[in-house]
N, C-alpha and C positions, 0 to 999 in steps of 0.2 A: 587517640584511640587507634589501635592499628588494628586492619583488615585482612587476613588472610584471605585469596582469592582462591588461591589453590585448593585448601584444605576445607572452604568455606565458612562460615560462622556457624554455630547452632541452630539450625530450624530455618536455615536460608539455604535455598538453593545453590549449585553451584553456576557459573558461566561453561555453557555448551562450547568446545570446542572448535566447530563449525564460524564460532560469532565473528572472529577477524574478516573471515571469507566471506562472509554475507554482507560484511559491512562495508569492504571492499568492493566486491560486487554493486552493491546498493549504491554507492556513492561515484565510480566510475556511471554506472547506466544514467543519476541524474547529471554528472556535468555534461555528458553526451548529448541529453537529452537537452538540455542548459545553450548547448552551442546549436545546436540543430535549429531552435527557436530563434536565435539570433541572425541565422545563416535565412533562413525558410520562415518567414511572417505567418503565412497561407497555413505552416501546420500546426500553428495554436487555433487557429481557427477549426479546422478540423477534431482538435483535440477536446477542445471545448466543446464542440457541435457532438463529439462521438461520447460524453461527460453527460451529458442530457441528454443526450439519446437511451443510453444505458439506463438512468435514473427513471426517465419516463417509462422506458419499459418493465424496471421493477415494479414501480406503483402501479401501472396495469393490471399484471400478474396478479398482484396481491389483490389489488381491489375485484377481480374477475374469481380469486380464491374467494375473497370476503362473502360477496355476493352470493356464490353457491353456496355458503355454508351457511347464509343467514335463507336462505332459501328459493 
């Protein structure tokens, strides 16, 4: 079966033009991030600590919406 990408299939989307770039992007920032971890112990620590911190403060929020809404 052959794919045209360019021209795309019937009723399929095509690939955004941007995609190389973001993927490029995206994968340099993780090995960056990859080596940093390696280099620096202490900022997975942080990372993780700021991972739960973020998560804890969503379920707050919500739960503080929930709350007011249930009355």
């Amino acid at each position: 079966m052959d794919f045209r990408l360019k021209g795309g299939m019937p009723g399929m989307p095509t690939l955004p033009p941007q995609l190389p770039a973001l993927l490029t992007m995206l994968g340099a920032g993780s090995a960056f991030l990859g080596l940093m971890l390696l280099l620096n112990e202490w900022l997975l620590r942080w990372l993780v600590a700021g991972v739960f911190l973020l998560i804890g403060g969503l379920l707050l929020i919500v739960a503080w919406r929930a709350k007011r809404m249930l009355g």
